[in-house]
C-alpha positions as CSV (number, residue, x, y, z in Angstrom):
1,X,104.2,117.9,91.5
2,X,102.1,120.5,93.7
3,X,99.7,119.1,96.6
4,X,97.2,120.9,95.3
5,X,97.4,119.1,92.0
6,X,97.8,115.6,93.8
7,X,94.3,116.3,95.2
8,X,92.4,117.1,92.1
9,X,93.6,114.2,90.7
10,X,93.0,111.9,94.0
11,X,89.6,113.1,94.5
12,X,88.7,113.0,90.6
13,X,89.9,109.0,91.2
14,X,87.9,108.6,94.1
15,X,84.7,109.5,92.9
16,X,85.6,107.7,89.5
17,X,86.0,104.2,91.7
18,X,83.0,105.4,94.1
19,X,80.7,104.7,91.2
20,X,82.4,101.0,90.6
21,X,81.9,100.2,94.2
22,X,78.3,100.7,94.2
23,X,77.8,99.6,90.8
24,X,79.6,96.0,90.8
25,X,78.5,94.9,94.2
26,X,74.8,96.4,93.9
27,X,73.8,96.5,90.4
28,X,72.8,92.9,90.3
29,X,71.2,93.8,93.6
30,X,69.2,96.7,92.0
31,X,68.3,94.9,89.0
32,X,67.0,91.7,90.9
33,X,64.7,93.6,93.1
34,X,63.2,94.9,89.2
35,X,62.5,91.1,89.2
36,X,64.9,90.3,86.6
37,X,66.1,87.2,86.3
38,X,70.2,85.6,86.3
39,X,70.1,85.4,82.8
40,X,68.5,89.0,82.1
41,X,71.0,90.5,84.6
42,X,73.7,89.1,82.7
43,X,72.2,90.1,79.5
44,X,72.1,93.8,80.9
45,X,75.4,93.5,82.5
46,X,76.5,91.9,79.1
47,X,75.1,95.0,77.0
48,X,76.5,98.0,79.3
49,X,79.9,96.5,79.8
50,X,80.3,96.0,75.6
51,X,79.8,99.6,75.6
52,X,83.6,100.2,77.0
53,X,84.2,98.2,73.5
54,X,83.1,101.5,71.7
55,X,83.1,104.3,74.6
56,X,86.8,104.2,74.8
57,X,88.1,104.2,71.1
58,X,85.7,107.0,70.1
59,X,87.0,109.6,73.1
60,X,90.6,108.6,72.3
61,X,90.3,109.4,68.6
62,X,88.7,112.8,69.9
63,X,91.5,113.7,72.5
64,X,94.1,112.6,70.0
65,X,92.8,114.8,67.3
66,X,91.5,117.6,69.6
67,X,94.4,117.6,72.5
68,X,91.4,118.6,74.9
69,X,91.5,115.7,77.1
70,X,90.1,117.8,80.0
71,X,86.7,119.2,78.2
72,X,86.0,115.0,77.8
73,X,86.4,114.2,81.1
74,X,83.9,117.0,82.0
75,X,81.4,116.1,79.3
76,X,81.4,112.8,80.3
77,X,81.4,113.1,83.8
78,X,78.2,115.4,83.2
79,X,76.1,113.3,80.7
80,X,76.7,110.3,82.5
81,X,75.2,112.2,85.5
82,X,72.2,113.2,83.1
83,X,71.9,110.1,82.0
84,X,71.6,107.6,85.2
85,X,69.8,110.1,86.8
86,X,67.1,108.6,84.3
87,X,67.0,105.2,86.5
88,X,64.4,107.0,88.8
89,X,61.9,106.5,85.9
90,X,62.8,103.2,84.5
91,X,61.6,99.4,85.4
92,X,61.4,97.5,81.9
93,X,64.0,96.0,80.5
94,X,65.0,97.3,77.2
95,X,64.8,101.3,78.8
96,X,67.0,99.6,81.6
97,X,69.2,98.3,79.4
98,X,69.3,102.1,76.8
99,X,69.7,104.0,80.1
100,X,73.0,102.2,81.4
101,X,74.4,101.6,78.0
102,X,74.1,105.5,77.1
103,X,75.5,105.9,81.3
104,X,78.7,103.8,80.2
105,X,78.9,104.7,77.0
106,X,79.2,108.5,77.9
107,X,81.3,107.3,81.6
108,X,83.5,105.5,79.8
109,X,84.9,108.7,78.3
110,X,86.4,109.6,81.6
111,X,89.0,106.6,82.5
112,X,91.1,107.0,79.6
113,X,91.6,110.5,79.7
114,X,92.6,111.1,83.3
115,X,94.9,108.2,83.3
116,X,97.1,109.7,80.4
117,X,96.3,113.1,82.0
118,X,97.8,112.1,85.5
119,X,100.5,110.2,83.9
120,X,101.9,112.9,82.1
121,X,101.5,115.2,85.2
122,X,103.7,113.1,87.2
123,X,105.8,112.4,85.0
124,X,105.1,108.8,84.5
125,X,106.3,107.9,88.1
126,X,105.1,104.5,89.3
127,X,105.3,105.7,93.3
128,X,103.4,109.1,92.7
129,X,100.9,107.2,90.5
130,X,100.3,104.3,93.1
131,X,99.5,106.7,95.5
132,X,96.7,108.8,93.6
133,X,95.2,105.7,92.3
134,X,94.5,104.4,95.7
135,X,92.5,107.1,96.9
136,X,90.2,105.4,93.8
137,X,89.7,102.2,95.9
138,X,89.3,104.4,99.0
139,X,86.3,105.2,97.0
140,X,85.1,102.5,95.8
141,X,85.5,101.0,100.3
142,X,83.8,103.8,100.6
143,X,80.5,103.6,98.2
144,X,80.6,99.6,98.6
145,X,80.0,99.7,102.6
146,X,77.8,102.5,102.6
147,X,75.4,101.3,100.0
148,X,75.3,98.0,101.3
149,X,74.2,99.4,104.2
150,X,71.7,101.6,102.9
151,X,70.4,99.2,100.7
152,X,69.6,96.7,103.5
153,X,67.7,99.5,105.5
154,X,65.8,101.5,102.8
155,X,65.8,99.5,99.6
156,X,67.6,98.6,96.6
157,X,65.8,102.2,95.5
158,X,68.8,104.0,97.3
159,X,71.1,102.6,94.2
160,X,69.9,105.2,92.3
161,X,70.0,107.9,94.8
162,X,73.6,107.5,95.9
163,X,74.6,107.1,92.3
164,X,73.4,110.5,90.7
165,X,75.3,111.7,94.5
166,X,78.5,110.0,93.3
167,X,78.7,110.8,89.9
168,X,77.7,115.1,91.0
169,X,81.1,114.7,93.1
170,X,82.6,113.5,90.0
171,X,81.5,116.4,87.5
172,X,82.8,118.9,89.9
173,X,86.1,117.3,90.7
174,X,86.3,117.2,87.2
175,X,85.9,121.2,86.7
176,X,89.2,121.3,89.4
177,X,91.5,119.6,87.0
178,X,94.0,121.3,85.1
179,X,96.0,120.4,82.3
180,X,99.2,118.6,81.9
181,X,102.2,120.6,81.0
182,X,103.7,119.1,77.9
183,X,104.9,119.5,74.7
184,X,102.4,118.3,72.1
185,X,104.0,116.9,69.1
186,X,101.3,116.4,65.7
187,X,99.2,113.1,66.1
188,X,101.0,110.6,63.6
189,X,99.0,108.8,61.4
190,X,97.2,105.6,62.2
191,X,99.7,102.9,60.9
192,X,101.7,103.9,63.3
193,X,99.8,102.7,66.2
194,X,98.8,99.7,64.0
195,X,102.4,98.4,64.3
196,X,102.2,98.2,68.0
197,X,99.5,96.5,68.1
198,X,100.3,94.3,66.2
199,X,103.3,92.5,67.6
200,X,104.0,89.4,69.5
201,X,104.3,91.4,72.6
202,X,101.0,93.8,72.4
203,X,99.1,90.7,71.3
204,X,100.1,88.4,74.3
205,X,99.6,91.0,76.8
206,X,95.6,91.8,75.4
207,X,95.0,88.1,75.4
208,X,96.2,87.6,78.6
209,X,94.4,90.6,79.9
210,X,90.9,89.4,77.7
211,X,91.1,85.9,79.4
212,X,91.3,87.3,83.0
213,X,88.5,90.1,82.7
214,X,86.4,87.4,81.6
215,X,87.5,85.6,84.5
216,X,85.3,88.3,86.4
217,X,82.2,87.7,84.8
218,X,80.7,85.8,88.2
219,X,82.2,88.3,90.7
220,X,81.0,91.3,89.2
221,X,77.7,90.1,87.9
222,X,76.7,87.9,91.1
223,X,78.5,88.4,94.2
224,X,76.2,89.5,95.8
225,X,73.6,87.9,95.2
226,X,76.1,84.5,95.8
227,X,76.8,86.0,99.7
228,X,72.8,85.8,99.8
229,X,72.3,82.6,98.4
230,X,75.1,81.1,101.3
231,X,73.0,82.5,103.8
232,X,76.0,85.3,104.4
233,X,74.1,88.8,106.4
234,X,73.4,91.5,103.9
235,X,76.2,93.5,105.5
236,X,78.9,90.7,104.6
237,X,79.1,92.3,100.6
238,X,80.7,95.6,102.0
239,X,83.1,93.8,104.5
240,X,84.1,90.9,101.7
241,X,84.7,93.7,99.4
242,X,86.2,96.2,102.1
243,X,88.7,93.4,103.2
244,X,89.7,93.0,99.2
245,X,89.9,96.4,98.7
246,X,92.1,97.1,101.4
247,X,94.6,94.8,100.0
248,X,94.6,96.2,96.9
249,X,95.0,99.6,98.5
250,X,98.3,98.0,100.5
251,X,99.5,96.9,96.9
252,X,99.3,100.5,95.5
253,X,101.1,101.7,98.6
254,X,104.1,99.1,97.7
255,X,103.5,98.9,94.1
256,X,107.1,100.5,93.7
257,X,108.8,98.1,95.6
258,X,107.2,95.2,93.4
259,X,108.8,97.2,90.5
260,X,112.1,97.8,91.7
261,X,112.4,93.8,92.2
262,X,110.3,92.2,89.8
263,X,110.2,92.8,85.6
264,X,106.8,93.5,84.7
265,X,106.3,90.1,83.2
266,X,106.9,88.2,86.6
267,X,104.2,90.3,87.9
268,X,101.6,89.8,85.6
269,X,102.2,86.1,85.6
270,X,102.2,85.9,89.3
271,X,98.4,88.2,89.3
272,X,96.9,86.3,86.8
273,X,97.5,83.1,88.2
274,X,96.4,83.7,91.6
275,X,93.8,85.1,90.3
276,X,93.0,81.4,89.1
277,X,93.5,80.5,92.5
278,X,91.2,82.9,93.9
279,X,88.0,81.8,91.5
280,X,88.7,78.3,92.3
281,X,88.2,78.6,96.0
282,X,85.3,81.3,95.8
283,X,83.4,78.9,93.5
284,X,84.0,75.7,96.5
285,X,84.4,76.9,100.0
286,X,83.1,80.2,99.4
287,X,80.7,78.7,102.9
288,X,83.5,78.9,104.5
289,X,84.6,82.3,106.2
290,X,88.1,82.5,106.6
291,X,88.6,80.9,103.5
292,X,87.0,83.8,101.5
293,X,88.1,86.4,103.4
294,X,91.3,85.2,102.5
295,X,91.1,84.8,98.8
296,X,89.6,88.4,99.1
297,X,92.8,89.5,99.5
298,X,94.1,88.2,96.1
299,X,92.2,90.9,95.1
300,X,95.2,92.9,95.5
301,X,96.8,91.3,92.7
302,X,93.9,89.9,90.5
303,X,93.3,93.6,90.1
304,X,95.6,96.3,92.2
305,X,98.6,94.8,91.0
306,X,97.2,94.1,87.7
307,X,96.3,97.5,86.7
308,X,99.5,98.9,87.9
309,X,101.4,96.9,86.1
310,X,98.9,97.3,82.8
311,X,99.6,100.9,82.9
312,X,103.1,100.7,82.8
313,X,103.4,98.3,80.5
314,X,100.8,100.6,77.7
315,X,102.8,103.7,78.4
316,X,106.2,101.8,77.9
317,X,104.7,100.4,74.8
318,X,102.9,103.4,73.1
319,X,104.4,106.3,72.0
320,X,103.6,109.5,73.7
321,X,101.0,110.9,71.0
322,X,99.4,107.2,71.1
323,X,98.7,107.2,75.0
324,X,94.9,108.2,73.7
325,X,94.3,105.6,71.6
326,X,97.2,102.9,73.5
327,X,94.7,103.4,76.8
328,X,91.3,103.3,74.8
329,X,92.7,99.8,72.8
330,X,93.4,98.4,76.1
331,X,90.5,99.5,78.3
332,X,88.1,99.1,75.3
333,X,89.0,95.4,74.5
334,X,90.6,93.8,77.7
335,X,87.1,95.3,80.2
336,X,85.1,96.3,77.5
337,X,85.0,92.5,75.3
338,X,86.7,90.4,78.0
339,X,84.2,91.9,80.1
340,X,80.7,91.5,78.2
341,X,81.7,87.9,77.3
342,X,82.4,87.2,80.6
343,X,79.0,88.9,82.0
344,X,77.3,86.8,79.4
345,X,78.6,83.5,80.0
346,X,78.2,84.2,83.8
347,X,74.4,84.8,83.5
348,X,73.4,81.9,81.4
349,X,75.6,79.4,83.7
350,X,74.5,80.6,86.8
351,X,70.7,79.6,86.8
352,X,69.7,81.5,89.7
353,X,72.8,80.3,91.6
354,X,72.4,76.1,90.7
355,X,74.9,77.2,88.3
356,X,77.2,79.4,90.9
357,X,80.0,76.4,91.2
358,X,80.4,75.7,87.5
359,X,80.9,79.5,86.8
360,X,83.9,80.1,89.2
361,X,85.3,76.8,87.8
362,X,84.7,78.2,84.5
363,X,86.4,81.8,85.2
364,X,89.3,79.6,87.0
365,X,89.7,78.6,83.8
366,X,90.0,81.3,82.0
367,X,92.6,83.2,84.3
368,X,94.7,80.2,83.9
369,X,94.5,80.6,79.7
370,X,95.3,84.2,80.5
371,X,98.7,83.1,82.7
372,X,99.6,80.7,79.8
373,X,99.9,84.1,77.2
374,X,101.6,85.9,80.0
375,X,104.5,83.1,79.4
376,X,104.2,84.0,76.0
377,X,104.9,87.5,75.6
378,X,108.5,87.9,75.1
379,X,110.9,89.4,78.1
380,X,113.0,91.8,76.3
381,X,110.0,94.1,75.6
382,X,108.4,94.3,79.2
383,X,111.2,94.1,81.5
384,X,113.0,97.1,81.4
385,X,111.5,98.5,85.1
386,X,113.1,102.1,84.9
C-alpha cells in the first residue's frame, strides 16, 4: 500500500470521526440551549440514530448492485453537508428532528462504504487497518476539545458552524479517494447472504453487539449535560472524552498484538464486559475524578477494541461480494436499532438528570446481557485469527 493512499484514507477517517466528536458530546448541548427538554432530546436522538436502521441497507444494496462505492461516499458526504447546513434556520422540533434524520440518513451512506473500500485496499490487514482507523479518533480528540471550547466561549450556536466546517473536509477528502483494486465477481443472489445471517454464530454476535450499543444510550445522549449537572467545568467534556479517546487510539496502535494472542471471541467478551463495568461506575462515583477518568479509559475496549474486532469478525463471516450488505446489516442494526432504543430509554429515564443513576445502572445491564451472547456464539467460527 502507497503513502499516498494511506492518507486519503486516514484523512477521509478523520473527518468521518470529527463529525462524531462534536456530535455525541455537543448535540445534547445544542439541542438543550433550543430549550428542549431530556425526554425530547432523546426523542430526537432516538429518531436520527434509527435512521442508520435504513441509511445503511439502502447504500449497500446500491454499491452491491452498482460496484461504485466511491460515487456514494461522495454523494453522501455532500448532501449531508447540504443538509446540516440547514440547522442555521431551524429551532422547532419536528424541522429539528427532518433536518438531522435526512443529515444521517444521507451520512450514514459513508461508513459502510469506506470500510469495505479500505479493507480491500489493504488487503484486509488488521495492523494497516488499526492504524488508518486511528487517525478517525484523532478526529473525533480533535472536534470534541475544540468545540467544547468554543461552545463555552461563543455559544452552543458554534455547533452548527463547526459542523458544516467538518463535514466540507469530508466531501473533499472524499473526492481524493480512489478505488480498490480487485477482481469483482457478479453479486450472488440474496439467499445467499440470508444464510449467514441466519446462523447461531451471526445471531449471537448481533445480539451481543444490540445489547451493548444500547448500553450507550446515556453516554451519548447525556454526558454532557451529566459533567454539568456534577458541577464538572465546561472544559471537563473535551478532557473526559480526550482521555477516552486516547486509549482507544493506544488500542488501535496494539490492536494486532491483541489478535495475535487472543481469538476474537475472548476479545469481545472481555470489551463487553468491561464495558458493564465502565457504566456501573459512571452512573455512582462519576463525582469522583480519578474514578472517571479511569473508567474513561475502558473506552478503549467498550468501543476501540470493539470495533476492531467487529470488523474482523464481518469480513471473516461474509463473503467477499456480501461486504456491502455484511457492513450495512451490522452497522444498520447493532448502532442503528441498539442505538435508537438505547437513546430512547435514556431520555425518558433520565428526567432532567433525577434519573441519571438509574440509567447507567440500566445500560450496565444491558452490556452484561450483551457479554452473556458473547459466551454463546460458538468458537470454531470466530477464532481462527489469521
Amino acid at each position: 500500500m502507497t503513502s499516498d493512499k494511506f492518507v486519503r484514507l486516514s484523512s477521509s477517517y478523520f473527518w468521518y470521526f470529527a463529525i462524531l466528536g462534536l456530535i455525541i458530546p455537543f448535540l445534547p448541548i445544542f439541542l438543550d440551549a433550543k430549550s428542549f427538554n431530556s425526554i425530547e432530546i432523546g426523542e430526537i436522538l432516538a429518531i436520527i440514530t434509527a435512521t442508520k436502521i435504513i441509511g445503511p441497507t439502502f447504500w449497500a444494496f446500491a454499491a452491491d448492485k452498482s460496484g461504485k462505492q466511491l460515487s456514494i461516499i461522495r454523494s453522501g458526504s455532500l448532501l449531508a453537508l447540504l443538509s446540516f447546513s440547514l440547522l442555521f434556520w431551524l429551532n422547532s422540533y419536528w424541522p429539528m428532528v427532518f433536518c438531522l434524520a435526512v443529515f444521517s440518513l444521507f451520512w450514514t451512506a459513508v461508513l459502510p462504504q469506506l470500510e469495505v473500500l479500505t479493507l480491500n485496499s489493504i488487503r484486509r490487514s488488521a495492523k494497516i487497518y488499526a492504524r488508518i482507523r486511528l487517525w478517525g479518533s484523532i478526529g473525533f480528540i480533535f472536534l470534541a476539545v475544540l468545540a467544547g471550547d468554543l461552545i463555552e466561549r461563543y455559544s452552543a450556536d458554534a455547533f452548527t458552524y463547526l459542523g458544516v466546517f467538518v463535514l466540507a473536509g469530508l466531501f473533499l477528502s472524499s473526492m481524493k479517494l480512489t478505488p480498490a483494486k480487485i477482481t469483482r465477481n457478479s453479486v450472488k443472489p440474496l439467499e445467499k447472504i440470508i444464510d449467514k445471517i441466519f446462523c447461531r454464530s451471526f445471531i449471537c454476535f448481533f445480539l451481543a453487539g444490540l445489547m451493548l450499543q444500547m448500553s450507550f444510550g446515556p453516554y451519548y445522549g447525556f454526558f454532557a449535560l451529566y459533567l454539568r449537572e456534577l458541577a464538572y467545568p465546561g472544559f471537563a467534556v473535551g478532557i473526559f472524552i480526550t482521555i477516552s479517546v486516547m486509549a482507544e487510539i493506544l488500542i488501535f496502535i496494539y490492536a494486532s498484538v491483541f489478535f495475535r494472542y487472543f481469538p476474537l471471541k475472548t476479545l469481545l467478551a472481555m470489551s463487553i464486559l468491561l464495558t458493564s463495568v465502565r457504566w456501573l461506575m459512571t452512573g455512582n462515583f462519576a463525582d469522583v475524578i480519578w474514578v472517571l477518568a479511569l473508567v474513561q479509559c475502558i473506552h478503549a475496549l467498550s468501543f476501540g477494541l470493539y470495533h476492531s474486532v467487529s470488523i474482523q469478525f464481518i469480513h471473516r463471516h461474509f463473503n467477499d461480494d456480501q461486504q456491502n450488505r455484511g457492513q450495512a446489516i451490522y452497522i444498520g442494526g447493532v448502532y442503528g436499532l441498539g442505538g435508537a432504543i438505547g437513546a430512547y430509554i435514556a431520555g425518558n429515564v433520565w428526567q432532567g438528570g433525577q434519573g441519571s443513576e438509574l440509567a447507567y445502572n440500566l445500560a450496565a445491564f444491558a452490556a452484561l446481557v450483551g457479554f452473556l451472547f458473547v459466551l454463546l456464539m460458538p468458537d470454531n467460527r470466530i477464532n481462527d485469527n489469521k
